[in-house]
N, C-alpha and C positions, 0 to 999 in steps of 0.2 A: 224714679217714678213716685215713692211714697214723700209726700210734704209734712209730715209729722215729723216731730223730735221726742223720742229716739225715732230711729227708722222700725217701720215695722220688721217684719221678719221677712226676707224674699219667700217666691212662690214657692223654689229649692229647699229652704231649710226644713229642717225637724217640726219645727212650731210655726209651721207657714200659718196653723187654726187663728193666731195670736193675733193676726193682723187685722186693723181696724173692719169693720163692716161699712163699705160705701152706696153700699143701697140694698136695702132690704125689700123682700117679697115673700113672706111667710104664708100667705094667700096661696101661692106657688110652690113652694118648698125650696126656696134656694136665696141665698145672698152672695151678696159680690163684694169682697175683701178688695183691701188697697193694693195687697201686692198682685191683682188679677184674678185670682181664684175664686172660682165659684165653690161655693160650699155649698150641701144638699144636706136636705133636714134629717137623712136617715143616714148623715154621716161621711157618704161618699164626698167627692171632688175632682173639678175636671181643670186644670191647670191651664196655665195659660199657653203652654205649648201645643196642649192637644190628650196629654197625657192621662188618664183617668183612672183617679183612684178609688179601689170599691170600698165600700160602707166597712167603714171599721167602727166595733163598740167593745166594750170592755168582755160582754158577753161571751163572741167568737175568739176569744184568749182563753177565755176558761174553757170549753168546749174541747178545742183544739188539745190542750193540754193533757185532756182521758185518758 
């Protein structure tokens, strides 16, 4: 799917974030990555399967950690 060299990262890995940005919408809050994923500006992502991840930020680690 990805035409870049190296390959971006799949939708699956760890660093799916890493993957180039194919059309942006910051107007909206969301951009669309090579490997499929939409990314949302508060962090979340909904995968290309359907899968959706909630809004992670460095913040809700510290918090959690109390």
């Amino acid at each position: 799917m990805c035409p870049h060299d190296p390959s971006c990262p799949t939708a699956e890995a760890k660093d799916r974030e890493a993957a180039r940005t194919v059309a942006a919408h910051p107007e909206q809050g969301w951009s669309l990555l090579c490997n499929g994923v939409v990314l949302f500006e508060d962090t979340g992502e909904l995968l290309p399967n359907g899968v959706v991840i909630a809004p992670h930020r460095p913040t809700d680690l510290a918090s959690s950690a109390a």
